[in-house]
LUMVEXGU-619152 format. One record per atom (N, C-alpha, C, O): residue in three letters; y negated, z, x. Coordinates in pm, whole numbers, padded with zeros to 5 digits, always signed. Layout:
ALAYZX
...
This chain:
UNK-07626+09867+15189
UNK-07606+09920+15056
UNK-07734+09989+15011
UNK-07798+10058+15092
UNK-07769+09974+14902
UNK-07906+10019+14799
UNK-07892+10175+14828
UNK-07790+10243+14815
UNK-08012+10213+14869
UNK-08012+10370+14849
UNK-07994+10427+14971
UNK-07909+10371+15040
UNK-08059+10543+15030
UNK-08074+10565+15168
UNK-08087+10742+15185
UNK-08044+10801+15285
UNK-08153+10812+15069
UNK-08126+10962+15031
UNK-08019+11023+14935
UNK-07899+11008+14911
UNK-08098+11079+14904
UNK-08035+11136+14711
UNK-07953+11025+14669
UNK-07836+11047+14636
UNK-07992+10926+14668
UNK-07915+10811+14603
UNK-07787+10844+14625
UNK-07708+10870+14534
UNK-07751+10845+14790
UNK-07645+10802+14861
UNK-07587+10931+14766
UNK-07535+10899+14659
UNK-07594+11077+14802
UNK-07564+11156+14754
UNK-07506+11195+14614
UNK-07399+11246+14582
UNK-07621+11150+14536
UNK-07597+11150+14404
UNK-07445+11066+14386
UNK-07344+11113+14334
UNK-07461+10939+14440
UNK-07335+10905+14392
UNK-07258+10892+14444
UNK-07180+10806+14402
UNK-07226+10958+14559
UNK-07100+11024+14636
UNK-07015+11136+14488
UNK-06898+11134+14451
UNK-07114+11209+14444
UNK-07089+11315+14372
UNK-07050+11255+14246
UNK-06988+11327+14168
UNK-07074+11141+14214
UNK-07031+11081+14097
UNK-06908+11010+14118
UNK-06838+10994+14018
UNK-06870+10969+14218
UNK-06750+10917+14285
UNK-06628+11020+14285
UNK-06513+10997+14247
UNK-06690+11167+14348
UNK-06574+11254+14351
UNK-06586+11317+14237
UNK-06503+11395+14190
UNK-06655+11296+14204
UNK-06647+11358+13997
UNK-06551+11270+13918
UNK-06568+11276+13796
UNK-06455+11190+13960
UNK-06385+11077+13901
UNK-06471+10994+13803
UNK-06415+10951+13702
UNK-06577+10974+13819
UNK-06665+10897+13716
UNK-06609+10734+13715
UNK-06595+10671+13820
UNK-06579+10680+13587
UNK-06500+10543+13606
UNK-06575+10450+13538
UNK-06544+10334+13567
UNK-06691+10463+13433
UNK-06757+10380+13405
UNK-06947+10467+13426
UNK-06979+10586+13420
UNK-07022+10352+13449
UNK-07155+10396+13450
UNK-07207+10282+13316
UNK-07161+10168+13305
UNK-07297+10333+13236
UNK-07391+10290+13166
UNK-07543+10274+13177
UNK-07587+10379+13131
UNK-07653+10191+13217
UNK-07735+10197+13204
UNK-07820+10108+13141
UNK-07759+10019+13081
UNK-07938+10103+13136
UNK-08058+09989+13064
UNK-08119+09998+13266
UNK-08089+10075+13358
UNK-08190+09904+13258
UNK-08225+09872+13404
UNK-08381+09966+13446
UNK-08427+10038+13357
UNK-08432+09961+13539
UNK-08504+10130+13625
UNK-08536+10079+13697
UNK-08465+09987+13738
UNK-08684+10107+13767
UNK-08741+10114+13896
UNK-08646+10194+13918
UNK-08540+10151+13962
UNK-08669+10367+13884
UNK-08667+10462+13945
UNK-08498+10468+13950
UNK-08455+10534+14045
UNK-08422+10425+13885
UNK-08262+10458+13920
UNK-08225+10347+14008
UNK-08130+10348+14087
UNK-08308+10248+13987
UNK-08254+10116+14075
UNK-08133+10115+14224
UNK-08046+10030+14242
UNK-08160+10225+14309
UNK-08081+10209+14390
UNK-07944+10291+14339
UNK-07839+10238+14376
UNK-07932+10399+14267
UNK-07817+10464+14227
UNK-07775+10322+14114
UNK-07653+10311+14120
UNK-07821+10239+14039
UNK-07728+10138+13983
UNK-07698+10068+14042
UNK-07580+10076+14077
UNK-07761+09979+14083
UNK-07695+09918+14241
UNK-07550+09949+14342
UNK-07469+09865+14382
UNK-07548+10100+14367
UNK-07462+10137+14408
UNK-07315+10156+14298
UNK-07194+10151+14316
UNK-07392+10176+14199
UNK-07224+10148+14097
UNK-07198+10009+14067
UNK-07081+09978+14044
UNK-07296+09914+14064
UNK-07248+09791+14029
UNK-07190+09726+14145
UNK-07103+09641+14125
UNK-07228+09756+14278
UNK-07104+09742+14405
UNK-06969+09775+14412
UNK-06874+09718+14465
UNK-06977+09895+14339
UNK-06848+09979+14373
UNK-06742+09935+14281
UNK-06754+09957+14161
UNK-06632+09871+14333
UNK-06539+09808+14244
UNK-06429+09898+14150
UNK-06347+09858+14067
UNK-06463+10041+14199
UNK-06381+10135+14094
UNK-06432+10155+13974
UNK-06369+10185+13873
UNK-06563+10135+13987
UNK-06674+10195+13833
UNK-06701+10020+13793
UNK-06736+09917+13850
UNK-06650+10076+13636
UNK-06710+09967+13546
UNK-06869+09989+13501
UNK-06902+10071+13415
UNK-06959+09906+13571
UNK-07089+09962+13516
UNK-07151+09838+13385
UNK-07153+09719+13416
UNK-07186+09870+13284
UNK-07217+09836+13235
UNK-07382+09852+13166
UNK-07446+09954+13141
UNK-07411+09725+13152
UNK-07575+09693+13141
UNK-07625+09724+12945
UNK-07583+09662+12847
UNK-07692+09801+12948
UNK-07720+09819+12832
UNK-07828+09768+12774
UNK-07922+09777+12853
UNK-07870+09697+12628
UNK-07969+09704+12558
UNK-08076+09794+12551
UNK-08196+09780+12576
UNK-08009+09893+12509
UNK-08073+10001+12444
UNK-07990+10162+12470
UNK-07874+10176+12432
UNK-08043+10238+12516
UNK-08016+10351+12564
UNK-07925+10451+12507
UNK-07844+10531+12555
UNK-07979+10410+12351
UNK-07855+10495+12226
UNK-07694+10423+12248
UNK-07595+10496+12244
UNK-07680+10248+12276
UNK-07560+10226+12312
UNK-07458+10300+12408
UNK-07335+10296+12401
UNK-07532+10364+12495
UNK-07491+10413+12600
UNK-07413+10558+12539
UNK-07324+10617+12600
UNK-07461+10593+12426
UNK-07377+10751+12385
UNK-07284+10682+12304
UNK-07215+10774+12261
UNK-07251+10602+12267
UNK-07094+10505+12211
UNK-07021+10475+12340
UNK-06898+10473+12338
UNK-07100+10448+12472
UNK-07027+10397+12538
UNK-06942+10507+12592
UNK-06820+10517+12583
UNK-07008+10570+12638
UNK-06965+10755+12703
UNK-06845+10820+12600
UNK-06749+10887+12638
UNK-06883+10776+12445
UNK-06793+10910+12354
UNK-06652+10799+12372
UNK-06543+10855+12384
UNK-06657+10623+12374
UNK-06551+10542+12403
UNK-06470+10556+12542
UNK-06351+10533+12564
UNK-06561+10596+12620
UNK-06503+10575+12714
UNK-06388+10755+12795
UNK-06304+10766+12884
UNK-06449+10845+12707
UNK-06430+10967+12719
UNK-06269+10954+12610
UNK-06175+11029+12637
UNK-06258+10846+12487
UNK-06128+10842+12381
UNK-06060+10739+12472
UNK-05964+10711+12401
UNK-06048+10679+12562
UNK-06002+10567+12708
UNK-05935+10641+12789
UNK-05837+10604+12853
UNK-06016+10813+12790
UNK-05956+10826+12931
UNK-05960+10798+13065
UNK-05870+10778+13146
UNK-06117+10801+13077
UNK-06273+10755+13186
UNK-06342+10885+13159
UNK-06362+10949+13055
UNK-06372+10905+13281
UNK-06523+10989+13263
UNK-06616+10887+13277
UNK-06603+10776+13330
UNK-06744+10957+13203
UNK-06880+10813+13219
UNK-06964+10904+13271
UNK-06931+11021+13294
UNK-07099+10845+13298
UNK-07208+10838+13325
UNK-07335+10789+13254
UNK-07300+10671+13250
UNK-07452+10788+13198
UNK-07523+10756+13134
UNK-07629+10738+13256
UNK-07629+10841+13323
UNK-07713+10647+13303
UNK-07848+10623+13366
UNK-07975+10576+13268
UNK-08011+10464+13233
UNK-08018+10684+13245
UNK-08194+10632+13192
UNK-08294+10690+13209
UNK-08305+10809+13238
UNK-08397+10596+13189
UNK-08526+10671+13205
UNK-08581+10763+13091
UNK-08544+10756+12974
UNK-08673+10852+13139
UNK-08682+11004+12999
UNK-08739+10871+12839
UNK-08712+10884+12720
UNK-08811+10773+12901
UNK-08840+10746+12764
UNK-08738+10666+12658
UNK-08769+10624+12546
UNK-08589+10654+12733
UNK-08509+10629+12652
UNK-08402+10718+12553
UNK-08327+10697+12457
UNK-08443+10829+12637
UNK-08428+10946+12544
UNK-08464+10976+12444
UNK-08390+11039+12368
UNK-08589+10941+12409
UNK-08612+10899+12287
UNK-08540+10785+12177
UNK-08545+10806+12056
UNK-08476+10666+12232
UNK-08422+10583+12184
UNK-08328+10651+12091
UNK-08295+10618+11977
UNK-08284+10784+12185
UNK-08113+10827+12156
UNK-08126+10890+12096
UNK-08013+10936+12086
UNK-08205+10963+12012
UNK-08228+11108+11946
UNK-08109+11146+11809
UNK-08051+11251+11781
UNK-08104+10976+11726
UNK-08010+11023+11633
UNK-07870+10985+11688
UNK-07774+11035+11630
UNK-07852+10922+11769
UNK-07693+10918+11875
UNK-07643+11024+11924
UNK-07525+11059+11930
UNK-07792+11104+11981
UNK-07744+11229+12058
UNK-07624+11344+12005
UNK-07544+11417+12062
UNK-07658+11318+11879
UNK-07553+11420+11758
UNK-07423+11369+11792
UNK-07336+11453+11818
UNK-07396+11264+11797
UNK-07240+11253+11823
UNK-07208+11291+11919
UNK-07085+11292+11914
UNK-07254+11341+12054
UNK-07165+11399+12137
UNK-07154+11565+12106
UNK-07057+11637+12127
UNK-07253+11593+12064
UNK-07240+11762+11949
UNK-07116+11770+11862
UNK-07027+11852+11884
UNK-07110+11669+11746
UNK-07035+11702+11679
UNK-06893+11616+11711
UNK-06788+11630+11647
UNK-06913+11524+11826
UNK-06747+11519+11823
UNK-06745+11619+11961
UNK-06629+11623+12001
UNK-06814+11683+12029
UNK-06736+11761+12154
UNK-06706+11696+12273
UNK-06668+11774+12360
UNK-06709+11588+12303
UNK-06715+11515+12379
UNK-06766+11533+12530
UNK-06888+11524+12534
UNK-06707+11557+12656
UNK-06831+11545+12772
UNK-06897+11442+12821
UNK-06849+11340+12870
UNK-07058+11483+12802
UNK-07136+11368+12850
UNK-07217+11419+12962
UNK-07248+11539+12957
UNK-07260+11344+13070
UNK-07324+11356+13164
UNK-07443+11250+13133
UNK-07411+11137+13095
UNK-07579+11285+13149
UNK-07671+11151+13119
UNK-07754+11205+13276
UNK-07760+11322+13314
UNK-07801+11108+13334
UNK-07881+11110+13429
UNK-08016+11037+13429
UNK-08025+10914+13422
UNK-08127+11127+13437
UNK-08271+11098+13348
UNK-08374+11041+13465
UNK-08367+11116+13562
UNK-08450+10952+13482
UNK-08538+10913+13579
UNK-08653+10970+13512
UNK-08670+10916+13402
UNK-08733+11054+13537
UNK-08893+11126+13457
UNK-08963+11017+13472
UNK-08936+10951+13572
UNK-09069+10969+13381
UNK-09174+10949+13363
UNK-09279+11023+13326
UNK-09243+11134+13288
UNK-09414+11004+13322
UNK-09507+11082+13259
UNK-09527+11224+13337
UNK-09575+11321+13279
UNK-09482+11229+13488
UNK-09504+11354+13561
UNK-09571+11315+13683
UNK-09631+11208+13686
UNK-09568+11394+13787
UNK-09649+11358+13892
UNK-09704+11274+13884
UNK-09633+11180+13846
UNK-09866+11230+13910
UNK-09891+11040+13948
UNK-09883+10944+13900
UNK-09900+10830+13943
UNK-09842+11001+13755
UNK-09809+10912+13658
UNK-09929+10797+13590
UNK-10029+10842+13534
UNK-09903+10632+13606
UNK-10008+10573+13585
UNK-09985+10531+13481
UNK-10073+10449+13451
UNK-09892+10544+13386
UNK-09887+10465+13280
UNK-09884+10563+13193
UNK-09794+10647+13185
UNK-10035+10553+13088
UNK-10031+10690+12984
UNK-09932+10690+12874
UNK-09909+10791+12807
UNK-09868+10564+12854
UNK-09788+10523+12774
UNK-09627+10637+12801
UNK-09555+10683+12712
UNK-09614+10653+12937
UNK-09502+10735+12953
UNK-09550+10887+12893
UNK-09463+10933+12819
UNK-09622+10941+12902
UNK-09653+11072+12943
UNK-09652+11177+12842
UNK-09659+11296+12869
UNK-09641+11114+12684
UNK-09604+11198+12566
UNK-09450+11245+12585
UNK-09402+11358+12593
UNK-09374+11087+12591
UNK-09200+11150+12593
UNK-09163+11220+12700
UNK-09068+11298+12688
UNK-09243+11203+12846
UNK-09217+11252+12949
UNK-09244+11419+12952
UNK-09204+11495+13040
UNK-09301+11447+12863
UNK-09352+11592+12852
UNK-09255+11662+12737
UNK-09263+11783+12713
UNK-09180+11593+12682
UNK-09061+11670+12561
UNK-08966+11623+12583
UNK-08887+11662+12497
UNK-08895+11526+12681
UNK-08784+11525+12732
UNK-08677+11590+12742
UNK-08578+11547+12683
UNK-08668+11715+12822
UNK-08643+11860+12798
UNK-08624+11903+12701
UNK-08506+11922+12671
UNK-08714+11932+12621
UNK-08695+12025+12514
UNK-08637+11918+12409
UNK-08581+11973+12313
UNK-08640+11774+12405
UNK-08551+11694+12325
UNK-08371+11720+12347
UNK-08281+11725+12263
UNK-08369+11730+12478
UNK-08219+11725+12490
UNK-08154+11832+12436
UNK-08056+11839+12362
UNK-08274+11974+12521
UNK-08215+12112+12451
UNK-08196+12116+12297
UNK-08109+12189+12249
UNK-08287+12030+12210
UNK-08284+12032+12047
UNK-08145+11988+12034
UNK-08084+12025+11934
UNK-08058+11877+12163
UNK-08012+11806+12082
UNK-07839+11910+12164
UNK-07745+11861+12224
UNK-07855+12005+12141
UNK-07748+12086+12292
UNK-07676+12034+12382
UNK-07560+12048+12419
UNK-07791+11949+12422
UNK-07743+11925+12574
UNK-07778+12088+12671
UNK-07858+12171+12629
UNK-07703+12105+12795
UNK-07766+12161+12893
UNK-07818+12080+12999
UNK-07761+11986+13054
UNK-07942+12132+13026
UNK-08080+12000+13122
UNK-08077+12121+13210
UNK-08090+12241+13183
UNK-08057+12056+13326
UNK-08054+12118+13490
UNK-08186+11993+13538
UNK-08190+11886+13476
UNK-08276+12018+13640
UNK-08411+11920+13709
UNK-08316+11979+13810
UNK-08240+12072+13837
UNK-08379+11849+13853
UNK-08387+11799+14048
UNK-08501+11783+14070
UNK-08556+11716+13983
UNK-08586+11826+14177
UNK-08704+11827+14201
UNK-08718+11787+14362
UNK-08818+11741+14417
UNK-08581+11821+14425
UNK-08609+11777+14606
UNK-08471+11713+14616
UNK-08371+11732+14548
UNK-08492+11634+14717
UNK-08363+11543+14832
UNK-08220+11627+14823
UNK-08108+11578+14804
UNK-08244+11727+14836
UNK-08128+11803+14884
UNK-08057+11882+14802
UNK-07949+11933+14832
UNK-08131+11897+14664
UNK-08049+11939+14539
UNK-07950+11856+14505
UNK-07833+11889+14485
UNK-08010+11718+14495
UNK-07967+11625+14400
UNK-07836+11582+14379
UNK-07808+11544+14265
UNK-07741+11580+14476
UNK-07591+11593+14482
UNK-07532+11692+14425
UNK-07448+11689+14336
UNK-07595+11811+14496
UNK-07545+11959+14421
UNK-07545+11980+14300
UNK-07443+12022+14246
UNK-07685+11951+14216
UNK-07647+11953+14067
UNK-07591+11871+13971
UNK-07555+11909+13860
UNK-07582+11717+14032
UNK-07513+11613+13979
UNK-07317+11646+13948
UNK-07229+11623+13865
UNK-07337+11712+14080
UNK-07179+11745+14109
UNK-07134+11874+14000
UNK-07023+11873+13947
UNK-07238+11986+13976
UNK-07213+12089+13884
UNK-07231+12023+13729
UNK-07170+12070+13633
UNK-07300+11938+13720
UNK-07309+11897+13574
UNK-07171+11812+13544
UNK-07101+11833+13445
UNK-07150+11733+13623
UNK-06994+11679+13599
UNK-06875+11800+13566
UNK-06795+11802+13472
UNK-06892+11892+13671
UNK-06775+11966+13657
UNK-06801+12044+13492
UNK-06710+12053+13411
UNK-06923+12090+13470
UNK-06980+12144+13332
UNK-06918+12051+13267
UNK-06802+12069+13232
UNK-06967+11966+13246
UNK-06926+11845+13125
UNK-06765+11830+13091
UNK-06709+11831+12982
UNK-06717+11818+13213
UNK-06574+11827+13186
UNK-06481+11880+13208
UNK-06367+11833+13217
UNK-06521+12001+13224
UNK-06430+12125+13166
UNK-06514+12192+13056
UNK-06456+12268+12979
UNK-06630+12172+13046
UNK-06630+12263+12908
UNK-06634+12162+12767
UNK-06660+12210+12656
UNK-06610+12036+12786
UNK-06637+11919+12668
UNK-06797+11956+12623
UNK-06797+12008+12512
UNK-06911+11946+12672
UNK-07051+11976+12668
UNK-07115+11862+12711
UNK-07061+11785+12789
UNK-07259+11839+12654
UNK-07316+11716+12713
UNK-07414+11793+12797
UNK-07480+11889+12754
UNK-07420+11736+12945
UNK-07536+11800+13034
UNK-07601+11689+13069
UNK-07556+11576+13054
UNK-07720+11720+13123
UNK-07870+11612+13169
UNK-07923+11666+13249
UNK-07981+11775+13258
UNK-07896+11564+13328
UNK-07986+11614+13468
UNK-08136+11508+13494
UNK-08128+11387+13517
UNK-08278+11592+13485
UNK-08362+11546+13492
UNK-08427+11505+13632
UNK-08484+11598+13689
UNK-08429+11345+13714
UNK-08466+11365+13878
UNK-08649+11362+13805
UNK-08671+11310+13695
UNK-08721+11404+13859
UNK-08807+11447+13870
UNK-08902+11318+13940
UNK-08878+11271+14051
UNK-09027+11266+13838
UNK-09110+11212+13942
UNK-09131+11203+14054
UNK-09136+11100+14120
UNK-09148+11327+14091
UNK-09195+11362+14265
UNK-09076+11290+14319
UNK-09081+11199+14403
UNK-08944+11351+14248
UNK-08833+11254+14400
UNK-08772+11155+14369
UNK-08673+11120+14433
UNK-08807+11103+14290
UNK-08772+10918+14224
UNK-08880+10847+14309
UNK-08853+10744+14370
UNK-09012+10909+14313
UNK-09153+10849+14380
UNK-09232+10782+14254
UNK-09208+10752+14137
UNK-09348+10773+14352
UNK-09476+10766+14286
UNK-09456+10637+14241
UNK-09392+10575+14326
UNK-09489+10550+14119
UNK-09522+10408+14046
UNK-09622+10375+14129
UNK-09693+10465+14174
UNK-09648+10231+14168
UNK-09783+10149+14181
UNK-09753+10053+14096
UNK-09653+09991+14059
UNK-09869+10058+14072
UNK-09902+09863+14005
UNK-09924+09735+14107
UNK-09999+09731+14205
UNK-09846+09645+14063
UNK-09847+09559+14151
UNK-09928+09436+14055
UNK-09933+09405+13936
UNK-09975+09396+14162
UNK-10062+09250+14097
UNK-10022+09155+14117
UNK-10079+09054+14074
């Protein structure tokens, strides 16, 4: 099975968080946590276009009677900026889970504008953004942002952090 740290963890915690559908657009850096939902025959994971689909999918799947999941990378956060409002104004709990770009080691300058307002995008948009920065958080806060999200109907974001997604190479 995909995933051998945090991964495993992370979505243990998404498992006992009753999470029933996952949403993502496809990731180096989430690659093994999607993997592991598209195995798992309880979670409907579904493959996204575009990153803003994913906050229709979450506010649908939250009027279903599913908890969701959102997987993307920070520069699709940008995609979502005018989507983001609907989980504000309908109340809704959303959980989004962010792969950083544009931090540590970062080789592609192309990431490194959105990767640096990420954060302060979500906070504009009232999300609450909790970072993961080591191995051994990463369950722990995955698991508190679920419980946040759904008991208080709030959208939270948890940012994994360059450093523990790992470094990009270019391959030739």
């Amino acid at each position: 099975m995909a995933g051998s740290g945090w991964e495993q963890d992370v979505f243990a915690r998404i498992k006992s968080g009753g999470i029933g559908v996952a949403g993502y657009v496809p990731d180096a850096g989430l690659a093994a946590l999607i993997d592991l939902a598209r195995a798992d025959t309880a979670i409907t994971d579904v493959a996204l276009t575009s990153e803003e689909q994913g906050i229709g999918l979450c506010a649908g799947a939250w009027l279903g009677g599913q908890r969701s999941v959102l997987l993307m990378q920070s520069s699709g956060v940008g995609n979502c900026i005018n989507m983001l409002s609907l989980q504000h104004a309908a109340r809704f709990p959303m959980v989004i889970v962010v792969a950083m770009r544009g931090e540590h080691a970062e080789l592609n300058p192309w990431q490194i504008p959105m990767g640096s307002v990420t954060q302060a995008a979500l906070e504009l948009c009232a999300f609450k953004v909790e970072r993961v920065d080591a191995d051994n958080e990463a369950g722990d806060i995955v698991e508190a942002a679920i419980d946040l999200a759904y008991h208080g109907n709030v959208g939270v974001a948890v940012l994994l952090s360059q450093k523990l997604i790992g470094r990009k190479k270019w391959v030739e």
